[in-house]
mmCIF file of the N, C-alpha and C atoms, coordinates in Angstrom:
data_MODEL
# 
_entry.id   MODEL 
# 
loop_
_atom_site.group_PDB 
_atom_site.id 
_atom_site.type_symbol 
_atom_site.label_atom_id 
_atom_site.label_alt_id 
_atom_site.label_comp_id 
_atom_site.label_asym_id 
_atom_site.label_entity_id 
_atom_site.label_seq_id 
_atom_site.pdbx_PDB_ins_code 
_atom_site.Cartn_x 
_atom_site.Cartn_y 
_atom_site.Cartn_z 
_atom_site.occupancy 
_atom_site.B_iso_or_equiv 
_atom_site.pdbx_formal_charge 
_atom_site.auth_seq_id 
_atom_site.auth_comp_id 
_atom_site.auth_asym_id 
_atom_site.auth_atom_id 
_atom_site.pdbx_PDB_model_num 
ATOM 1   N N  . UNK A 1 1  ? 0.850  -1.179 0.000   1.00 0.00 ? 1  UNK A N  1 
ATOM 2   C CA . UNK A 1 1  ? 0.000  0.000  0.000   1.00 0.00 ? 1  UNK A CA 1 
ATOM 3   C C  . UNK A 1 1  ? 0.898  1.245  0.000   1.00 0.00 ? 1  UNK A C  1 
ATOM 4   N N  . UNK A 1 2  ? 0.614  2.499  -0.837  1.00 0.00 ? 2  UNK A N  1 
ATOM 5   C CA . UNK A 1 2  ? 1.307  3.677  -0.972  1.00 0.00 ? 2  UNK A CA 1 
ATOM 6   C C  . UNK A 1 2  ? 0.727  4.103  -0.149  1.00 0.00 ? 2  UNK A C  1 
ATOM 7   N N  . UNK A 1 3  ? 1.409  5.968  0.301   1.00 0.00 ? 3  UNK A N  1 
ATOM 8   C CA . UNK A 1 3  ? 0.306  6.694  0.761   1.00 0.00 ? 3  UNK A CA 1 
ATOM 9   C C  . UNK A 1 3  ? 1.034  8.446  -0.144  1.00 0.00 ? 3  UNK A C  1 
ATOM 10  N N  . UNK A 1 4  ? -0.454 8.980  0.081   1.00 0.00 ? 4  UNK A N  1 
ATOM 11  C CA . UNK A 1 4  ? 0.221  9.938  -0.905  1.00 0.00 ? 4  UNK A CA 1 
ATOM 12  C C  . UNK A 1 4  ? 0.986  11.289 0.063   1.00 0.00 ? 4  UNK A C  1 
ATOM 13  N N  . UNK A 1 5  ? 1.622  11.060 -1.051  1.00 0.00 ? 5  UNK A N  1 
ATOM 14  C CA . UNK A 1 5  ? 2.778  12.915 -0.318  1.00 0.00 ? 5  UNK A CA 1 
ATOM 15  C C  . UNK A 1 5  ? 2.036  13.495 -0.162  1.00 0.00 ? 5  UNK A C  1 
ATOM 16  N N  . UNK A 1 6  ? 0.753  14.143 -0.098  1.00 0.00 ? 6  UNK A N  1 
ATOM 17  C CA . UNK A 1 6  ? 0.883  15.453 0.097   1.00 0.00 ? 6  UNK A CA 1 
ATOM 18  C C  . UNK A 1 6  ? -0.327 15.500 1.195   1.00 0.00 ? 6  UNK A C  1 
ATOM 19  N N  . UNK A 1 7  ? -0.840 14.666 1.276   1.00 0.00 ? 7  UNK A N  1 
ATOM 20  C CA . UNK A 1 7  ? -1.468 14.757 3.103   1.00 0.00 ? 7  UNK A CA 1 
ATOM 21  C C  . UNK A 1 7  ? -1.361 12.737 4.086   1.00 0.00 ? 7  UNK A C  1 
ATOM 22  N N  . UNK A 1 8  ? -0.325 12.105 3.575   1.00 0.00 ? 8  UNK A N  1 
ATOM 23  C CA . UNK A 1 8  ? 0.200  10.934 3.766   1.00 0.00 ? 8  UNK A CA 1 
ATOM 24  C C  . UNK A 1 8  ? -1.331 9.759  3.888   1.00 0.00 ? 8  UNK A C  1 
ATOM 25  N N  . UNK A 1 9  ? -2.323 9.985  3.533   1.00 0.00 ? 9  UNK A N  1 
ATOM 26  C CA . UNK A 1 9  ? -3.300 9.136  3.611   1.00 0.00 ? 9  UNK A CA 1 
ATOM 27  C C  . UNK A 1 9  ? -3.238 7.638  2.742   1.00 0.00 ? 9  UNK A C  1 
ATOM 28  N N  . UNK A 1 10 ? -3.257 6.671  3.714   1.00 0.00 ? 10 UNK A N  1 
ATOM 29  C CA . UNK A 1 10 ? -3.144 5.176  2.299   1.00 0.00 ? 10 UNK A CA 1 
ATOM 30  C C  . UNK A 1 10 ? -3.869 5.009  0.990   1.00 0.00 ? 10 UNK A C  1 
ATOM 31  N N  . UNK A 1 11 ? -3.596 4.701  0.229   1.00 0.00 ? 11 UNK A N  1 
ATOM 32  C CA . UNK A 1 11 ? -4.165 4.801  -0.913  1.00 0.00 ? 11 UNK A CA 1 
ATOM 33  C C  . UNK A 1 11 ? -4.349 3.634  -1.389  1.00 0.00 ? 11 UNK A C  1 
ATOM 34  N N  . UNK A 1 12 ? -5.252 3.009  -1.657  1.00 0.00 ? 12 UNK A N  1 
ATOM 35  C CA . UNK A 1 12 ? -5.511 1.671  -2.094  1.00 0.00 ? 12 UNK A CA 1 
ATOM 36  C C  . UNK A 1 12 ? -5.810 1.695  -3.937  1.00 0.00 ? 12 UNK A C  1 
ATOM 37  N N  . UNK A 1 13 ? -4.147 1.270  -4.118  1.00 0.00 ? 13 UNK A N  1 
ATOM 38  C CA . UNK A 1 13 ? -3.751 0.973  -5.765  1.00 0.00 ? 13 UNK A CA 1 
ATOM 39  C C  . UNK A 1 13 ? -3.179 -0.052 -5.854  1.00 0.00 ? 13 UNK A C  1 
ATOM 40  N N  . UNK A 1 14 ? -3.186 -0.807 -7.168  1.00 0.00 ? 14 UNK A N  1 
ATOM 41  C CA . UNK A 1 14 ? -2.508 -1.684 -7.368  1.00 0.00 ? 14 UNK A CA 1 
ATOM 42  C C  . UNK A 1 14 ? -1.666 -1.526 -8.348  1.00 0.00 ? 14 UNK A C  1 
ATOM 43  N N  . UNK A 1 15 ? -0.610 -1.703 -8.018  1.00 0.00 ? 15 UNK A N  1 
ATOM 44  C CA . UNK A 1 15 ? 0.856  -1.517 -8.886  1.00 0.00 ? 15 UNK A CA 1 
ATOM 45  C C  . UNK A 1 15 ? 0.543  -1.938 -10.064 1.00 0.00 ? 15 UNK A C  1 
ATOM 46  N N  . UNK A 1 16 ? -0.088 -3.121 -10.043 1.00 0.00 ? 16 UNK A N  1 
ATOM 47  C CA . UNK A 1 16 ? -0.009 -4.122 -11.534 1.00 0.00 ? 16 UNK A CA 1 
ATOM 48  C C  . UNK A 1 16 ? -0.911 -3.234 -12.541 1.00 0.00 ? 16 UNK A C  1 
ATOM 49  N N  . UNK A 1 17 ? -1.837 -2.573 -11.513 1.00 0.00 ? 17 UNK A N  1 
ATOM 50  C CA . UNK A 1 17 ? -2.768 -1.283 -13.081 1.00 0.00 ? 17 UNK A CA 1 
ATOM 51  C C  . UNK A 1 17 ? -2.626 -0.016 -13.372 1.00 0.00 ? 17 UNK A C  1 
ATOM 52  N N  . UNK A 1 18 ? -1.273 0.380  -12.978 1.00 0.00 ? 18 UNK A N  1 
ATOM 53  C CA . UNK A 1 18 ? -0.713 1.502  -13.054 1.00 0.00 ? 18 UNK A CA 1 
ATOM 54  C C  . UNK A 1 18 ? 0.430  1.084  -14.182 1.00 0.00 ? 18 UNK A C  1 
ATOM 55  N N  . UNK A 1 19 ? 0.616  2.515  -14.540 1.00 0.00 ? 19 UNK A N  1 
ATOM 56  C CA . UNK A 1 19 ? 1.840  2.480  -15.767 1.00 0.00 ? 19 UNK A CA 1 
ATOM 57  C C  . UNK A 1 19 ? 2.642  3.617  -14.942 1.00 0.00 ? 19 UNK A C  1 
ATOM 58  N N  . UNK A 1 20 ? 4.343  3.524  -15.202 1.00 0.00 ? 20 UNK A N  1 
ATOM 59  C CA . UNK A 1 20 ? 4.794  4.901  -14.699 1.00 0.00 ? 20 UNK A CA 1 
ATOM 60  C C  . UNK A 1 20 ? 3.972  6.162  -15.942 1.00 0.00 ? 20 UNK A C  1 
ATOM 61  N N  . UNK A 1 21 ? 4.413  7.039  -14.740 1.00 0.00 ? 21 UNK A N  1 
ATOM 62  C CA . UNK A 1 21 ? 3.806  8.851  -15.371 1.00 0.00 ? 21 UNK A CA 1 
ATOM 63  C C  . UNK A 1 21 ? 2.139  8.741  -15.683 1.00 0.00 ? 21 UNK A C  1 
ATOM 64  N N  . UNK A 1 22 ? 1.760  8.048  -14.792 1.00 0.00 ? 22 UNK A N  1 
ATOM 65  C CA . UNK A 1 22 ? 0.250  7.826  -15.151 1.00 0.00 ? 22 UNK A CA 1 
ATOM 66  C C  . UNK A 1 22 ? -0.246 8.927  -14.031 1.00 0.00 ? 22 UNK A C  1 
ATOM 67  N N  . UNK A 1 23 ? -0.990 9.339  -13.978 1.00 0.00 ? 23 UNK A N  1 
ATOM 68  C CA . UNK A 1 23 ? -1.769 10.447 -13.282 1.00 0.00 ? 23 UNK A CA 1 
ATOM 69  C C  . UNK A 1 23 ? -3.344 9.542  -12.355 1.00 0.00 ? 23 UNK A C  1 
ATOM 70  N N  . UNK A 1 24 ? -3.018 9.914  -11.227 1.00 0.00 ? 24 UNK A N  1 
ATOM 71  C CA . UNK A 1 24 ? -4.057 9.563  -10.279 1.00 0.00 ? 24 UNK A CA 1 
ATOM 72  C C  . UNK A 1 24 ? -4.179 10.567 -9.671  1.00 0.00 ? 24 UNK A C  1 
ATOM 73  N N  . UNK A 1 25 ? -5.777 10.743 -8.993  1.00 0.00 ? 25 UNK A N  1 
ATOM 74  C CA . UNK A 1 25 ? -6.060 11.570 -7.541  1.00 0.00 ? 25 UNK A CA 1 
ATOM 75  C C  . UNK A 1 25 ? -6.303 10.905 -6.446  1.00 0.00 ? 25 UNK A C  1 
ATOM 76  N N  . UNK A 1 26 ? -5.710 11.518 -5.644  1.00 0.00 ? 26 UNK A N  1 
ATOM 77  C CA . UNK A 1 26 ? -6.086 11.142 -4.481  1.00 0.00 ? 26 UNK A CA 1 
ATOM 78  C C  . UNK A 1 26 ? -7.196 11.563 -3.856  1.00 0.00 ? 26 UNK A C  1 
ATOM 79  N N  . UNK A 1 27 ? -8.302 10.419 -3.501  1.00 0.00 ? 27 UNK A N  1 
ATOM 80  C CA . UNK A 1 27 ? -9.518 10.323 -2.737  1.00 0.00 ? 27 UNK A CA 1 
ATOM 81  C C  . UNK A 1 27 ? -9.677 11.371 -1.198  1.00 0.00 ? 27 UNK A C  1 
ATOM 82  N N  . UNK A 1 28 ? -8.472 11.355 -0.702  1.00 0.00 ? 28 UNK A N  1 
ATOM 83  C CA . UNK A 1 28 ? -8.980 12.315 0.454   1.00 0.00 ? 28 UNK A CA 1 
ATOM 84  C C  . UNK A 1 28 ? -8.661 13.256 0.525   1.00 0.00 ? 28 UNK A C  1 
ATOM 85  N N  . UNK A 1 29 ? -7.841 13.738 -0.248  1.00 0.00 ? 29 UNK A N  1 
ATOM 86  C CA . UNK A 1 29 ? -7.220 15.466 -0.470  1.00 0.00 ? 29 UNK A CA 1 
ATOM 87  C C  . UNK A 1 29 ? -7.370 16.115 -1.555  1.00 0.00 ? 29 UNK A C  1 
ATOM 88  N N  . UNK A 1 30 ? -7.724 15.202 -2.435  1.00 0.00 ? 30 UNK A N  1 
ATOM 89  C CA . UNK A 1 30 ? -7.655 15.882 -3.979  1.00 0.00 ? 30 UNK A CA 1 
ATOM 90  C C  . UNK A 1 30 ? -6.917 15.597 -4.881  1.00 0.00 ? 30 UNK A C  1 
ATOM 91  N N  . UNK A 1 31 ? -5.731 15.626 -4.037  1.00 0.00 ? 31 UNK A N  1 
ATOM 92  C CA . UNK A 1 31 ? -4.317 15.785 -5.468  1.00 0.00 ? 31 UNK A CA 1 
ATOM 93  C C  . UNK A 1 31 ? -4.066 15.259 -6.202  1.00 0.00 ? 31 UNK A C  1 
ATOM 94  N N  . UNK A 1 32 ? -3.734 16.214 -7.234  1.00 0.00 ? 32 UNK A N  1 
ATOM 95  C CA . UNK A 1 32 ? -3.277 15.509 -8.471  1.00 0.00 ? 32 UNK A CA 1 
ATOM 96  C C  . UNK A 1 32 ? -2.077 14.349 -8.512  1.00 0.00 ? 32 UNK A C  1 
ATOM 97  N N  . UNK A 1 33 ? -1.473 13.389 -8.766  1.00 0.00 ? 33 UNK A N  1 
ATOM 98  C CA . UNK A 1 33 ? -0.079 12.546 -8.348  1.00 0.00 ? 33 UNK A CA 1 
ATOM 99  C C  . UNK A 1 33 ? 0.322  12.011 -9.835  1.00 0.00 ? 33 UNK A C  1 
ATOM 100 N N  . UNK A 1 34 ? 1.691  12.068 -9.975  1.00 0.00 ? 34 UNK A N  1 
ATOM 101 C CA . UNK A 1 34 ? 2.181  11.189 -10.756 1.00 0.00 ? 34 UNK A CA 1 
ATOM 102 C C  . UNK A 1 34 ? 2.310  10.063 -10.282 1.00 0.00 ? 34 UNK A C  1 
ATOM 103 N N  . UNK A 1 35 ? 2.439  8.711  -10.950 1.00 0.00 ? 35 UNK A N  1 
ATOM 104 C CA . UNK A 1 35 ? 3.180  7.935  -10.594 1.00 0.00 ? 35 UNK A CA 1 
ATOM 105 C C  . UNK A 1 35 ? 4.478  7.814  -11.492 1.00 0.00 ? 35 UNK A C  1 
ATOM 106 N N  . UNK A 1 36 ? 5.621  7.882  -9.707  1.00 0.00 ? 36 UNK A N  1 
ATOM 107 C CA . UNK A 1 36 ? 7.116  8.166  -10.772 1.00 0.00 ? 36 UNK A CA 1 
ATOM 108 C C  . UNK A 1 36 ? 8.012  6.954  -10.713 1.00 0.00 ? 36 UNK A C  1 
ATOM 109 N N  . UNK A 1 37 ? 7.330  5.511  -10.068 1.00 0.00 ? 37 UNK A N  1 
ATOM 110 C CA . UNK A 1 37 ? 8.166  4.770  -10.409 1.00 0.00 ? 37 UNK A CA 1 
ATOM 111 C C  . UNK A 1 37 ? 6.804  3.373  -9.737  1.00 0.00 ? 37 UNK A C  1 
ATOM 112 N N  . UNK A 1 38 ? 6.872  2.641  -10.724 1.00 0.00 ? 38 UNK A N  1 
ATOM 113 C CA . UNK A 1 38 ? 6.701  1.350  -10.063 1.00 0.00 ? 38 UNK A CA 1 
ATOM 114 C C  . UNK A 1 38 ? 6.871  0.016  -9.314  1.00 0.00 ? 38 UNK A C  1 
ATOM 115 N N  . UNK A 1 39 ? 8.082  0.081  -9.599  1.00 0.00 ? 39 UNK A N  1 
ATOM 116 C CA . UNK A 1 39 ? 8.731  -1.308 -8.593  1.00 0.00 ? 39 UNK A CA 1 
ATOM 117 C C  . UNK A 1 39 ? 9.841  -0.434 -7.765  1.00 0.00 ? 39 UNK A C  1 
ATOM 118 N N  . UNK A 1 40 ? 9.973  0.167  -6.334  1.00 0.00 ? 40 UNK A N  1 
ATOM 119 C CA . UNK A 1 40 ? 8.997  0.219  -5.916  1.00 0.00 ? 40 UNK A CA 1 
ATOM 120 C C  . UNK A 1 40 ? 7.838  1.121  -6.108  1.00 0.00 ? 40 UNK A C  1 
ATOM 121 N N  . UNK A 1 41 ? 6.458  1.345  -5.931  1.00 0.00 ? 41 UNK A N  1 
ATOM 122 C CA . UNK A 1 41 ? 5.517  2.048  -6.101  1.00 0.00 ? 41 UNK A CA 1 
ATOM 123 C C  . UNK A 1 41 ? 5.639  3.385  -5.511  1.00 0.00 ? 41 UNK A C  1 
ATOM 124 N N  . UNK A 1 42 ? 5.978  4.214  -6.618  1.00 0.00 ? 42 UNK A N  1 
ATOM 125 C CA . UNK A 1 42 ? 6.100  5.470  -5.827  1.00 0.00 ? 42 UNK A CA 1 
ATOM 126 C C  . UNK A 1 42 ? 5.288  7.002  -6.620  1.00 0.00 ? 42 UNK A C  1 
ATOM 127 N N  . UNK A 1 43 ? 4.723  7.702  -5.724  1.00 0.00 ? 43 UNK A N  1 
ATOM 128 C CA . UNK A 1 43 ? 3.548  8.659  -6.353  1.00 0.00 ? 43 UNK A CA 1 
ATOM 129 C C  . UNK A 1 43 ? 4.439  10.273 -6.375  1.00 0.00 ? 43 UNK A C  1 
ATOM 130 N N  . UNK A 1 44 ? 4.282  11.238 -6.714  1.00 0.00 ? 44 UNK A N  1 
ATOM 131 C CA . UNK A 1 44 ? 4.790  12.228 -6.365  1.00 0.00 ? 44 UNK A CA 1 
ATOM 132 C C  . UNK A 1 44 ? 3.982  13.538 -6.795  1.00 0.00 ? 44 UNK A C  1 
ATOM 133 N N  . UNK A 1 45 ? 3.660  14.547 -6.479  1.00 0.00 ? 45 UNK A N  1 
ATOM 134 C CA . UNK A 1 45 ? 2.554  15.265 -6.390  1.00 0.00 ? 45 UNK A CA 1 
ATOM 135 C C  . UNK A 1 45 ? 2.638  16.472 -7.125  1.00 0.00 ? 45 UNK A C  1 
ATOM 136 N N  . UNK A 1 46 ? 2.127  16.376 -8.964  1.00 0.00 ? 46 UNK A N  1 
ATOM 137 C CA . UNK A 1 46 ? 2.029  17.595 -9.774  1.00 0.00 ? 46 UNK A CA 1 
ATOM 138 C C  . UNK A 1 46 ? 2.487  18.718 -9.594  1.00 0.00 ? 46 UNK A C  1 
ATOM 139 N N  . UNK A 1 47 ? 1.418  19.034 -8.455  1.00 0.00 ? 47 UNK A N  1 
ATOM 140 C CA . UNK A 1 47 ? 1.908  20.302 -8.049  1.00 0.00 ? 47 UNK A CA 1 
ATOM 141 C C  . UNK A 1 47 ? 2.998  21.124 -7.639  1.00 0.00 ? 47 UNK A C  1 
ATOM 142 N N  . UNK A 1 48 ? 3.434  20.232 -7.020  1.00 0.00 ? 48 UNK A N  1 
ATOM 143 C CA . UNK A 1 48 ? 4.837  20.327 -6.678  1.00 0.00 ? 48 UNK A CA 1 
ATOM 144 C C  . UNK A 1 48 ? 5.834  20.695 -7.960  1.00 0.00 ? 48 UNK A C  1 
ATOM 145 N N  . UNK A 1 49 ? 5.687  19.719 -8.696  1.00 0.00 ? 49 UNK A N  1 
ATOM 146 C CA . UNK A 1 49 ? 6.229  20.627 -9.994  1.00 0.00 ? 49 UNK A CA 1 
ATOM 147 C C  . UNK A 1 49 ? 6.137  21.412 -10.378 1.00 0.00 ? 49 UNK A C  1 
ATOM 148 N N  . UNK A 1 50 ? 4.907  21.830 -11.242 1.00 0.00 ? 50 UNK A N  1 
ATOM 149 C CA . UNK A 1 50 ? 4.333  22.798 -10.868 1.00 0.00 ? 50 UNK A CA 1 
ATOM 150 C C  . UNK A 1 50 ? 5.070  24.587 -10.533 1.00 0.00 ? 50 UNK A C  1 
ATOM 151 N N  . UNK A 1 51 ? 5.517  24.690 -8.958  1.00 0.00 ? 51 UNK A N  1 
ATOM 152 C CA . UNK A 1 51 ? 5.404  25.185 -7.746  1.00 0.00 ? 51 UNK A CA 1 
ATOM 153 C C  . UNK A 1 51 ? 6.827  25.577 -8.291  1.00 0.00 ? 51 UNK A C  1 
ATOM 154 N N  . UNK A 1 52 ? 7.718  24.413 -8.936  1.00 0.00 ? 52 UNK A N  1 
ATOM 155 C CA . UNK A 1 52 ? 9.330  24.862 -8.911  1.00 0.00 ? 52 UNK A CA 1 
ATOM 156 C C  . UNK A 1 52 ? 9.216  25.533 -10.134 1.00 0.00 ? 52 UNK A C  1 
ATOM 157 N N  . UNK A 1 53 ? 8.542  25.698 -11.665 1.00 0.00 ? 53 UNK A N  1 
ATOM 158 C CA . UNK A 1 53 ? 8.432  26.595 -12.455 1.00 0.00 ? 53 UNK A CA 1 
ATOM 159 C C  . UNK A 1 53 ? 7.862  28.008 -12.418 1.00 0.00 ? 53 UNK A C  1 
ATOM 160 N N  . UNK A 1 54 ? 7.084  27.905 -11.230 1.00 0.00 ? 54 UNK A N  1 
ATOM 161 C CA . UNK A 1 54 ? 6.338  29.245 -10.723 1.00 0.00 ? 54 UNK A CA 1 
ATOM 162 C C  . UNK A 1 54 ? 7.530  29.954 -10.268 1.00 0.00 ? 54 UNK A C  1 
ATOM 163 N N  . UNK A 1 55 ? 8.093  29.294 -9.668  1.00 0.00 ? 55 UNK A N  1 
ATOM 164 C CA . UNK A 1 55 ? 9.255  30.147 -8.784  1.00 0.00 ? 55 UNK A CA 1 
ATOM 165 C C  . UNK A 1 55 ? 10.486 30.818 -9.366  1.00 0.00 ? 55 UNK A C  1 
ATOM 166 N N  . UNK A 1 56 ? 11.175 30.212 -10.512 1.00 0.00 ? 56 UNK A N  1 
ATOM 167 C CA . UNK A 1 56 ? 11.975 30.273 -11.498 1.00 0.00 ? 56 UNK A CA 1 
ATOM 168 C C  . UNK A 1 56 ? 11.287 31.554 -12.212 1.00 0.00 ? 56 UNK A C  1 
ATOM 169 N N  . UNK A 1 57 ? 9.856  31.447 -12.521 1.00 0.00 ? 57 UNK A N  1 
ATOM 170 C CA . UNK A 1 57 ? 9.466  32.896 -13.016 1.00 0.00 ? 57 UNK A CA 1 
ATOM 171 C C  . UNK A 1 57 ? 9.392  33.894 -12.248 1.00 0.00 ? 57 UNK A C  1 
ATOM 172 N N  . UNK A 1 58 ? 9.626  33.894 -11.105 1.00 0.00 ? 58 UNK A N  1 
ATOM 173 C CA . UNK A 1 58 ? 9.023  34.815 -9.934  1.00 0.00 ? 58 UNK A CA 1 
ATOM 174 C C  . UNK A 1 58 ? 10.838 35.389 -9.638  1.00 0.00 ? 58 UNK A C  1 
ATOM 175 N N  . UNK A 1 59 ? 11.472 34.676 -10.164 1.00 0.00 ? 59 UNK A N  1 
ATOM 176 C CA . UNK A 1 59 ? 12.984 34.925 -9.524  1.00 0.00 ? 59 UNK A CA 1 
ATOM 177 C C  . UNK A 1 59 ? 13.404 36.125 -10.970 1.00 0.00 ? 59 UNK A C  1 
ATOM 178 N N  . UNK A 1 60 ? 12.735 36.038 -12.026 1.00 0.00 ? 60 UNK A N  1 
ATOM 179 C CA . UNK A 1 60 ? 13.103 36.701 -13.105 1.00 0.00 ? 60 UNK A CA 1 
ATOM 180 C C  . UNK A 1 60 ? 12.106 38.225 -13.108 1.00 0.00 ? 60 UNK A C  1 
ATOM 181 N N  . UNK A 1 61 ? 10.918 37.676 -12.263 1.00 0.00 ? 61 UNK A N  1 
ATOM 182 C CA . UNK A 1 61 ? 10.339 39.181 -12.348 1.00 0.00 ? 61 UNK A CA 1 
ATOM 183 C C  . UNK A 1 61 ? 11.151 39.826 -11.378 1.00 0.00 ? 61 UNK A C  1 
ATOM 184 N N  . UNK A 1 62 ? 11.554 39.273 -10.117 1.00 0.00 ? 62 UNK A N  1 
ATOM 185 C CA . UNK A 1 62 ? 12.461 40.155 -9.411  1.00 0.00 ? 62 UNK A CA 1 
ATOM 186 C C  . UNK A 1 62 ? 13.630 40.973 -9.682  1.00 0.00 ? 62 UNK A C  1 
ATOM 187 N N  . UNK A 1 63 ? 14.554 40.438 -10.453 1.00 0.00 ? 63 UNK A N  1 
ATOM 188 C CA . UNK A 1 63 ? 15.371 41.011 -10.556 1.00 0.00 ? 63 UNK A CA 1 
ATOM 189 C C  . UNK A 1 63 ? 14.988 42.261 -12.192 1.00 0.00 ? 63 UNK A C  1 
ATOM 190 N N  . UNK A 1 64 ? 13.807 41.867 -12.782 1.00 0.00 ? 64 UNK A N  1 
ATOM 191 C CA . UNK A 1 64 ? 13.705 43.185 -13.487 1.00 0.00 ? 64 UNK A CA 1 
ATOM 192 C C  . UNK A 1 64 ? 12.775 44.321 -12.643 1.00 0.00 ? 64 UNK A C  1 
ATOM 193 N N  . UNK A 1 65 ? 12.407 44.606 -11.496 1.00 0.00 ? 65 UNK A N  1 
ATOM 194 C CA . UNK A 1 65 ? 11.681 44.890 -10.498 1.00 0.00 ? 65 UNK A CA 1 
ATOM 195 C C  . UNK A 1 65 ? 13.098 45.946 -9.916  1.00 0.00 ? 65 UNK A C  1 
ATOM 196 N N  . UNK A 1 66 ? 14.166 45.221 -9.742  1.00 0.00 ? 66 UNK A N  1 
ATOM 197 C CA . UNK A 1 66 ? 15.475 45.394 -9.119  1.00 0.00 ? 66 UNK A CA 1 
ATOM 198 C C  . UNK A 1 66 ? 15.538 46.980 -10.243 1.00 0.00 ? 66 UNK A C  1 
ATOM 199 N N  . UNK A 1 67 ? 16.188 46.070 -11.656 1.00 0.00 ? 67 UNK A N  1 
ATOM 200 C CA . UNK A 1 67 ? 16.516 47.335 -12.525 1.00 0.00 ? 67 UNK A CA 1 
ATOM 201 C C  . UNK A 1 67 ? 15.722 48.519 -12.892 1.00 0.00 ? 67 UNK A C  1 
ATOM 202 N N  . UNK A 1 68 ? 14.194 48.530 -12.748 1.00 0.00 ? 68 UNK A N  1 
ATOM 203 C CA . UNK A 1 68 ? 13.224 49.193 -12.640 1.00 0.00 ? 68 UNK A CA 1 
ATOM 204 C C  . UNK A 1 68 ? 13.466 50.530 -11.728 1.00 0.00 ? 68 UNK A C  1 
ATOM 205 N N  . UNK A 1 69 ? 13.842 49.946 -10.622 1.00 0.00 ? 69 UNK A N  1 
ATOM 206 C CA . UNK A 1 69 ? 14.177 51.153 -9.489  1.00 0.00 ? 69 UNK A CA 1 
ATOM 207 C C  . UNK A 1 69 ? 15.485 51.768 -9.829  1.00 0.00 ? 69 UNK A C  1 
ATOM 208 N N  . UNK A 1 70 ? 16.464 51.301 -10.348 1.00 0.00 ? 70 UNK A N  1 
ATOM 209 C CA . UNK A 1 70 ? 17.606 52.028 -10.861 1.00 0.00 ? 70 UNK A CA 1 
ATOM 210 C C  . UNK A 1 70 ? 17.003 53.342 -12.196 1.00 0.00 ? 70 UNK A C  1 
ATOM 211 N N  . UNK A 1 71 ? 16.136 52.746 -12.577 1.00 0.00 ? 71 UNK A N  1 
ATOM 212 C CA . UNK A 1 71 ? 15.759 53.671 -13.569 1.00 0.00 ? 71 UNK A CA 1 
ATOM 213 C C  . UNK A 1 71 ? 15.062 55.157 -12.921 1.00 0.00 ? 71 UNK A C  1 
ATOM 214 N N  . UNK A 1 72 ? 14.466 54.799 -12.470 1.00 0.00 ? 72 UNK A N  1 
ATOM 215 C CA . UNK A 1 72 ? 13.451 55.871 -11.138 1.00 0.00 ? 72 UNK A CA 1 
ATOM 216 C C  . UNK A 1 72 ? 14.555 56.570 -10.962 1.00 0.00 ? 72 UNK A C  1 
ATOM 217 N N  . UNK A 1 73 ? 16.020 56.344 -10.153 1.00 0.00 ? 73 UNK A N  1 
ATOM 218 C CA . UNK A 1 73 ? 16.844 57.061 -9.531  1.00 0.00 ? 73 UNK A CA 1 
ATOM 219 C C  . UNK A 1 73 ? 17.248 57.691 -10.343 1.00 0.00 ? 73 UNK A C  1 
ATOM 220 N N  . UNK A 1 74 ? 17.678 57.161 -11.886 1.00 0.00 ? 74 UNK A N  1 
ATOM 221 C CA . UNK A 1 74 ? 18.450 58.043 -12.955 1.00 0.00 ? 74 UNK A CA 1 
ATOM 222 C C  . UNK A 1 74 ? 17.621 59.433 -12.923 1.00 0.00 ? 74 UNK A C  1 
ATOM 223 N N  . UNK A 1 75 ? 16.199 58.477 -13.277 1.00 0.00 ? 75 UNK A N  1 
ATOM 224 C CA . UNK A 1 75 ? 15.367 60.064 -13.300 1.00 0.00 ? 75 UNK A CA 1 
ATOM 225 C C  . UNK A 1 75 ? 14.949 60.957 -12.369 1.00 0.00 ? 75 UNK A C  1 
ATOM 226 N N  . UNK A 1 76 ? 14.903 60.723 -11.353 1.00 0.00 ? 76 UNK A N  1 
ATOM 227 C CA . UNK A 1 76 ? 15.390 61.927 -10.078 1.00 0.00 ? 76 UNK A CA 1 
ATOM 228 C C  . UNK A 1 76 ? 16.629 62.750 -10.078 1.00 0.00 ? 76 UNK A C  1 
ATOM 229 N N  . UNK A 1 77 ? 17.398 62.449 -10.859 1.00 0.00 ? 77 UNK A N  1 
ATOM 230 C CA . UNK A 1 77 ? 18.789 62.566 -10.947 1.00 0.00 ? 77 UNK A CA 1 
ATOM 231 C C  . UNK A 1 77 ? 18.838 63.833 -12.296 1.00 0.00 ? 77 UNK A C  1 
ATOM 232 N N  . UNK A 1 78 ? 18.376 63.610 -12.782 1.00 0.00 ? 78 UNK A N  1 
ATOM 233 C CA . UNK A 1 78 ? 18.055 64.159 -14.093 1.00 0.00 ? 78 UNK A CA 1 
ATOM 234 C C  . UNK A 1 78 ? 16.965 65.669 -13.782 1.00 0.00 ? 78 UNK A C  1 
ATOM 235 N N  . UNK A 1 79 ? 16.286 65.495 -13.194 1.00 0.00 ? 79 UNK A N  1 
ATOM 236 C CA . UNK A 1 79 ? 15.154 66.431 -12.996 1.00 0.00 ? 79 UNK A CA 1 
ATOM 237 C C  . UNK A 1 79 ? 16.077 67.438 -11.528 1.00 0.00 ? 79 UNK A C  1 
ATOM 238 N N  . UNK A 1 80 ? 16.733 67.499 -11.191 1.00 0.00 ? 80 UNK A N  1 
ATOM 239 C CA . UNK A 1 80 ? 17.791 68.289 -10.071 1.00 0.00 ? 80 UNK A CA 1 
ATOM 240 C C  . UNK A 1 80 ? 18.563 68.697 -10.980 1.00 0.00 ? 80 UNK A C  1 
# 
């Protein structure tokens, strides 16, 4: 018996009717799950993926956010 990552509840699957990268939800939380390996049976949770491409974009709006304010200063700079 698995249980899933993302609120550890057992999950009643059977290995033998799963394929890897097959997509299941889980019954008591919702989540979306891969399955990322079968022998042994192991699930791992979309979102989570997901979550690490969100962030990678969020790291690129920052730093043009950064150069944004350098610009502001030029132009204070300019208007004195």
């Amino acid at each position: 018996m698995v249980k899933c990552p993302m609120c550890d509840a057992a999950m009643d699957v059977e290995a033998d009717e799963l394929d890897e990268g097959e997509s299941i939800t889980c019954e008591e939380c919702g989540a979306e799950l891969n399955v990322a390996s079968i022998d042994p049976l192991e699930l791992e949770s979309v979102e989570g993926e997901d979550e690490d491409e969100d962030f990678d974009e969020d790291d690129d709006d920052d730093l043009g956010d950064e150069d944004d304010d350098d610009d502001e200063d030029d132009d204070e700079e300019d208007w004195k």
